[in-house]
C-alpha positions as CSV (number, residue, x, y, z in Angstrom):
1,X,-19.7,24.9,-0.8
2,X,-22.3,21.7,-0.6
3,X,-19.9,20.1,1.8
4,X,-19.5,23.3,3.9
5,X,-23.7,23.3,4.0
6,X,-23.5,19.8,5.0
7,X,-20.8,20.5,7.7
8,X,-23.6,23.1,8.8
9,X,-26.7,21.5,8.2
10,X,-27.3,20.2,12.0
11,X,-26.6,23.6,13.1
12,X,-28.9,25.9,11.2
13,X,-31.3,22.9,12.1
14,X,-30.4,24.1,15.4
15,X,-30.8,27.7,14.8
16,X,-34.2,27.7,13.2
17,X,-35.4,25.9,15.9
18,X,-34.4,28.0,18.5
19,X,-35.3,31.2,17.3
20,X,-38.6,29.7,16.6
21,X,-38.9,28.9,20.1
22,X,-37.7,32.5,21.3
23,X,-40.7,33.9,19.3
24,X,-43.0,31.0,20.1
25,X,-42.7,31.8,24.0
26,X,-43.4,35.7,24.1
27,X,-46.1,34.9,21.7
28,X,-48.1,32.3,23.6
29,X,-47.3,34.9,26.8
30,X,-49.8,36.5,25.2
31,X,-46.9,39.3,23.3
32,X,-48.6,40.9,20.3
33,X,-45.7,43.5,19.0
34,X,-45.2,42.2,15.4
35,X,-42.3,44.8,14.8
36,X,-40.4,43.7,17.8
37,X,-40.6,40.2,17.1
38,X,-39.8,40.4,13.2
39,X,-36.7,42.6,14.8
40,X,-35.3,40.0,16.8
41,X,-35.8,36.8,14.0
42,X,-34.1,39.5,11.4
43,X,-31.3,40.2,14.1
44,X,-31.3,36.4,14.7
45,X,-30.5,35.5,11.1
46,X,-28.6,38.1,10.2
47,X,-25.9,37.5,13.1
48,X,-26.0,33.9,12.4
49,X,-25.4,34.5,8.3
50,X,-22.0,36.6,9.7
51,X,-21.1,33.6,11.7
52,X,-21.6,30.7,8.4
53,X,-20.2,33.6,6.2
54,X,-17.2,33.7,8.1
55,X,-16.4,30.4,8.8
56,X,-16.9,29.5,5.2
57,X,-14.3,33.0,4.1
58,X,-11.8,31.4,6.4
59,X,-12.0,27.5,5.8
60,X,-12.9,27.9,2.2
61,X,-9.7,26.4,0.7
62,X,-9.6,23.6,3.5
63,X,-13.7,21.9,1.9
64,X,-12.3,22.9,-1.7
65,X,-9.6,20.4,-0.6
66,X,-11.8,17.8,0.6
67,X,-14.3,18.0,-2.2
68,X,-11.5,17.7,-4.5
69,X,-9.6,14.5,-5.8
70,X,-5.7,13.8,-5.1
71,X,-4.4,13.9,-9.1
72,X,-1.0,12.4,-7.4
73,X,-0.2,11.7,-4.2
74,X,2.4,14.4,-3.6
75,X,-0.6,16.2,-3.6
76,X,-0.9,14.9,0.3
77,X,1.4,17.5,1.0
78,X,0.2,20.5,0.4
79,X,-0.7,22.9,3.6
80,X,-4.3,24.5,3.9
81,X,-5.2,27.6,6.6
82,X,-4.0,27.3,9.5
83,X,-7.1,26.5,11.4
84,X,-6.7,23.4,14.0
85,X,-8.8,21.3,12.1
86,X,-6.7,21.7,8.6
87,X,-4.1,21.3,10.5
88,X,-4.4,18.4,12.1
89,X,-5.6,17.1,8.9
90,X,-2.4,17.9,7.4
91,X,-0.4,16.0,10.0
92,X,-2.8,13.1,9.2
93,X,-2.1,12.7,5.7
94,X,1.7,13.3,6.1
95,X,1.7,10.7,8.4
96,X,-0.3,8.6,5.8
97,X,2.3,9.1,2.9
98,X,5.4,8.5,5.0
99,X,3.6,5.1,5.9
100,X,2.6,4.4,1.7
101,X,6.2,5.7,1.2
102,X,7.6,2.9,3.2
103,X,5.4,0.4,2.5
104,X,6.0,0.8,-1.2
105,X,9.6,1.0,-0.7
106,X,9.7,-3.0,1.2
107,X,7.1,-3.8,-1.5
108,X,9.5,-2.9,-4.0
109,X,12.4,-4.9,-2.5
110,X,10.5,-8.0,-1.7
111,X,9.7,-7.5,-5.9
112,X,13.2,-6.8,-6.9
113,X,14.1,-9.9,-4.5
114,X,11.7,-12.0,-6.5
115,X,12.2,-11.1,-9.4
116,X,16.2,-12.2,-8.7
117,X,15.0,-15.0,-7.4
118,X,13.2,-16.3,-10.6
119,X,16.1,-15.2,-13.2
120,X,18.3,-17.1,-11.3
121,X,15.9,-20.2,-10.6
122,X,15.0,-20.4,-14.3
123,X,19.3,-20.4,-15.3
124,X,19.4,-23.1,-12.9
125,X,16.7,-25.0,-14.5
126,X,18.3,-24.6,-17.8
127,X,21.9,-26.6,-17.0
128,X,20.1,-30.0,-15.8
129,X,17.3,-29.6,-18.8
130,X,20.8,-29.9,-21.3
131,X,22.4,-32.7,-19.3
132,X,18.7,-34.4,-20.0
133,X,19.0,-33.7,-23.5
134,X,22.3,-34.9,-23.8
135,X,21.6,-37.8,-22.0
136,X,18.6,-38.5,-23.9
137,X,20.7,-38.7,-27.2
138,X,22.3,-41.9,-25.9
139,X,19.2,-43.6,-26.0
140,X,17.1,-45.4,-28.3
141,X,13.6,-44.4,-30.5
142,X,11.5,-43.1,-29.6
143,X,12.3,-42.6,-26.0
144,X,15.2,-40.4,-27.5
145,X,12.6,-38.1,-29.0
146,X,9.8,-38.1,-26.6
147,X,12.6,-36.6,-24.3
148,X,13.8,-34.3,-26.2
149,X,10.2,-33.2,-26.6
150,X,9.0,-33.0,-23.4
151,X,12.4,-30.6,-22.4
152,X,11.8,-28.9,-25.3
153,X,8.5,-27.7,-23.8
154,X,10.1,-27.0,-20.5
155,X,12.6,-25.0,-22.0
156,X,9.7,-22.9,-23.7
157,X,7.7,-22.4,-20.1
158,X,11.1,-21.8,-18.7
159,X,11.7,-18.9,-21.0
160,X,8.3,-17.0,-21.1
161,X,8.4,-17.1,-17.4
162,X,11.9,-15.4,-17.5
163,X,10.2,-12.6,-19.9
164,X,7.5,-12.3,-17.9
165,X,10.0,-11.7,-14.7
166,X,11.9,-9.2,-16.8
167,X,8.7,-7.4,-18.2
168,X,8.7,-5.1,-15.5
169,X,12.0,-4.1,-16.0
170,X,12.0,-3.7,-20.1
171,X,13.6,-0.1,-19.7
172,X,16.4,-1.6,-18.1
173,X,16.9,-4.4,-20.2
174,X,16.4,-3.3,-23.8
175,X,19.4,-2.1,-26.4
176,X,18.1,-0.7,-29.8
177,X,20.2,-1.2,-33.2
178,X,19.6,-2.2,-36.8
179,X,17.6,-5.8,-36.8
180,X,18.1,-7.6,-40.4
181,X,14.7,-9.5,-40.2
182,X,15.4,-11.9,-43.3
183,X,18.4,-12.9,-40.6
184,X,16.3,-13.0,-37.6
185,X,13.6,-15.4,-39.1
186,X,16.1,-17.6,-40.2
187,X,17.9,-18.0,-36.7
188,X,14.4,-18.4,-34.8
189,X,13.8,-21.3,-37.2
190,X,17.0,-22.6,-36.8
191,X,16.3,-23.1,-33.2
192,X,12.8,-24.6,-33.8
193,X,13.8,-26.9,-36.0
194,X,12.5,-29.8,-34.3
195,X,9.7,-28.3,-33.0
196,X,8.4,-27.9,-36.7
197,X,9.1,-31.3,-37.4
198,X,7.5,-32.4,-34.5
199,X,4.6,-31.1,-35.4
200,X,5.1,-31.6,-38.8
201,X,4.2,-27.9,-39.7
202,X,7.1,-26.0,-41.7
203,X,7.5,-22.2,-42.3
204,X,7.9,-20.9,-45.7
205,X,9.5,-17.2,-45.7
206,X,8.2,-15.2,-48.6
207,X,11.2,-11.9,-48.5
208,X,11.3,-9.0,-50.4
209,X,14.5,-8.1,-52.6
210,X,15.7,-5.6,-50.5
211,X,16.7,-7.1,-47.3
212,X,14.6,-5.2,-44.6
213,X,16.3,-3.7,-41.8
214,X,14.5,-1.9,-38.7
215,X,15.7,-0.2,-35.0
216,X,14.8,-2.6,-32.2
217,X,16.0,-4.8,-29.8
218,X,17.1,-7.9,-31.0
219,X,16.3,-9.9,-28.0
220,X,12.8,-8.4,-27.4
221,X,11.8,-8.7,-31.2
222,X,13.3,-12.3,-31.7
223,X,11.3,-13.0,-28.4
224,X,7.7,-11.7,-30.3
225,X,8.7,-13.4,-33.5
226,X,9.1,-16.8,-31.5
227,X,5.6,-16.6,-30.0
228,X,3.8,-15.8,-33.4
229,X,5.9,-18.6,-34.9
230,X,5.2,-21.5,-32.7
231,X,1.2,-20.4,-32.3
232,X,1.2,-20.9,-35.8
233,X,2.6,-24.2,-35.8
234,X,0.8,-25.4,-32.9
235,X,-2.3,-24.3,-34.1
236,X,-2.1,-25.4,-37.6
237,X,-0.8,-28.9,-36.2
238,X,-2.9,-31.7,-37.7
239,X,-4.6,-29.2,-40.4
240,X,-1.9,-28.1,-42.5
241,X,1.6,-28.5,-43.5
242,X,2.6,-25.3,-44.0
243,X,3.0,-21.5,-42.7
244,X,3.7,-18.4,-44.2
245,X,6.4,-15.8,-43.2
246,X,6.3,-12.8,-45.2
247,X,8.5,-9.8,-44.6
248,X,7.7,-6.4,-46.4
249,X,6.8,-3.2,-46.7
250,X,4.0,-1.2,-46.9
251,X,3.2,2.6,-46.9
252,X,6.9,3.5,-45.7
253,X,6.6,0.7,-42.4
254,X,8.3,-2.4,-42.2
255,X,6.6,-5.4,-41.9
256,X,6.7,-8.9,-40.5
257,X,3.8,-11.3,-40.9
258,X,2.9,-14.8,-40.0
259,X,-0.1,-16.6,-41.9
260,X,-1.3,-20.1,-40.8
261,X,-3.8,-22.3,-42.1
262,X,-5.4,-23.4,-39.0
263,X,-8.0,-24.0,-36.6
264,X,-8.6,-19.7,-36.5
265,X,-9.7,-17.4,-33.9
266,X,-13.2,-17.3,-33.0
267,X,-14.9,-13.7,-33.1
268,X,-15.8,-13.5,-29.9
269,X,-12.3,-14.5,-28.5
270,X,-10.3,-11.8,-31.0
271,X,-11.0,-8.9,-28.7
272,X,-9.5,-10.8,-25.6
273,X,-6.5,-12.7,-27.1
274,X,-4.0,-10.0,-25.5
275,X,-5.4,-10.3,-21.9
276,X,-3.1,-11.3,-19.8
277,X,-4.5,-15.4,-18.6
278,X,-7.2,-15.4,-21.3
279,X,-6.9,-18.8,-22.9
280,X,-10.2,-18.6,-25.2
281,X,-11.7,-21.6,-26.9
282,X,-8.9,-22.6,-28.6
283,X,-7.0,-22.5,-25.4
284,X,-8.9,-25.3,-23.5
285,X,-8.7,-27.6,-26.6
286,X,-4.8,-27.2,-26.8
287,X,-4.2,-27.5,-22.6
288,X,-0.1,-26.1,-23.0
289,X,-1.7,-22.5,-23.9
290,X,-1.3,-20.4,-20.5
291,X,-2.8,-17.5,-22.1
292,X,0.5,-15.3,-21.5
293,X,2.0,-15.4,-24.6
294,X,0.4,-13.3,-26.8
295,X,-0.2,-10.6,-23.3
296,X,3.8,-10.5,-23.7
297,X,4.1,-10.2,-27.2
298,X,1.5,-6.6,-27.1
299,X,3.0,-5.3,-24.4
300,X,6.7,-5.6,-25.4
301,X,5.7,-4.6,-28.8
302,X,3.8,-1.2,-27.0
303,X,7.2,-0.7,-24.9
304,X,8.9,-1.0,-28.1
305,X,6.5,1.6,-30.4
306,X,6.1,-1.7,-32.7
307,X,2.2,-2.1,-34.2
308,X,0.4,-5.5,-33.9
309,X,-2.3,-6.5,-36.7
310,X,-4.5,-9.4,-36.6
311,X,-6.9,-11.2,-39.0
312,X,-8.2,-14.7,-38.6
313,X,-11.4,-17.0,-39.6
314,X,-12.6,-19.8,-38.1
315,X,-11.4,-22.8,-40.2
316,X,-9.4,-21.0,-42.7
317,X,-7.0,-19.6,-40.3
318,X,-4.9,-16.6,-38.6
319,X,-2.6,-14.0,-40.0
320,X,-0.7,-11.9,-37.3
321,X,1.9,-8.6,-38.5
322,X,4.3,-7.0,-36.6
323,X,4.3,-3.4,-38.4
324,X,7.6,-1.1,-37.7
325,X,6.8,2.3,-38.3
326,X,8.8,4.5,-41.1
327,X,11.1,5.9,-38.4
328,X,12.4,2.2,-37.1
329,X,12.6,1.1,-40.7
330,X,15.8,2.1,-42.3
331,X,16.1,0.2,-45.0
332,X,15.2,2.5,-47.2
333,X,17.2,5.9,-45.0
């Protein structure tokens, strides 16, 4: 209704003004009949009413649709009355969504392309990276080990950019099954063997009796334990020897936890860790941080129905959990 008045507003502008000049003239001719006059304004009005009640009967549903928000944009297709106006509205927005339609369709290509591109660039990257390291073993210390380090960290980048590629795609690329996590934690620090010694930080797992056993995918979860792994290290590098891995339960839920004694997450930054980029105090001081792991780790653990707890103090350190609800934890089914 307001947008109808203010499609209208100019015109009953219009119309006040000119029946106010039809009674002004007679009137200043000198025209004295009061009933006459009051005739022709009520006649004036009352015709025009008919004519804005009319047009707002018959174009009602076409200003409801304009005053009202798309909720999806297969909404563009719907028909209104078939006044000239609605209708060449509705060839306008059809013509609008075929055009988003195709533009989203090459947009989607050029991203699939990429995406191909990148999985196939990073594979690539990996064969001459081993040749490195296996070149690098030939050598003497400590240019053995500084090698080895710095492909080591390559290989890391390498991988979260894969993950990242393949975030997009999760549905396509996930496979759920029982996960032992006692085994898990002892692969993942299989591979970072060096790593740990390297930094001269070395995980201590703390298991239960019962060997825990949850639904996930393997790949995705070994991926999230990795990242919550070597942030502990790195950031305990220096302060403290040790890490704790704990695996237990609690309240029916499965869970996996990581406890460092390091530098610890300032307040301020705890709220922002899992934006995507956000780097945080702790991330300029340690320049490798790209601010994308822990962005990956939520949102694979989201996609997955996996919780995500964190506790840390400045100094003392940071203690993240991975919490598998009663429904993925079968250990006890």
């Amino acid at each position: 209704m307001r947008l109808f008045i203010k499609d209208h507003l100019l015109l009953i502008g219009f119309q006040v003004v000119q029946l106010g000049l039809i009674i002004l003239i007679p009137w200043l001719d000198g025209y004295r009949d009061f009933m006459t006059l009051s005739y022709v304004i009520f006649l004036g009005f009352f015709l025009f009413s008919c004519y804005l009640l009319y047009c707002y009967i018959s174009r009602r549903t076409f200003y409801n649709r304009l005053e009202k928000p798309m909720e999806s944009i297969d909404e563009s297709l719907q028909k209104t009355e078939q006044i000239p106006i609605a209708e060449a509205l509705d060839q306008l927005l059809k013509s609008q969504y075929r055009l988003y339609k195709n533009r989203i369709s090459e947009t989607e290509v050029q991203k699939e392309e990429h995406m191909t591109f990148i999985d196939r660039w990073v594979h690539q990257m990996k064969t001459p990276l081993s040749v490195i390291e296996l070149t690098a073993q030939d050598l003497d210390e400590p240019e053995s080990s500084n090698i080895r380090e710095e492909t080591e960290r390559i290989k890391t980048g390498l991988n979260t950019v894969l993950y990242m590629a393949r975030l997009r795609t999760i549905q396509e690329d996930f496979r759920i099954k029982p996960v032992a996590l006692e085994s898990l934690v002892q692969e993942i620090n299989r591979e970072n063997k060096r790593f740990f010694i390297r930094n001269e930080v070395y995980p201590k797992l703390d298991t239960e009796r019962a060997r825990i056993t949850v639904e996930t995918d393997e790949k995705w979860l070994m991926f999230i334990m990795t990242q919550l792994i070597q942030n502990g290290v790195k950031y305990s590098a220096g302060i403290s020897r040790y890490m704790e891995i704990s695996i237990y339960e609690r309240a029916g839920s499965a869970i996996f936890e990581v406890t460092d004694s390091g530098v610890g997450i300032p307040e301020e930054d705890q709220k922002r860790i899992f934006s995507a980029f956000y780097t945080g105090e702790n991330g300029r001081k340690y320049r490798e941080s790209t601010g994308m792991g822990l962005f990956l780790v939520k949102e694979v653990a989201d996609y997955l129905g996996h919780g995500i707890e964190m506790e840390s103090i400045v100094g003392m350190g940071t203690t993240f959990r991975i919490l598998f609800p009663p429904a993925q934890n079968i250990t006890t089914m």
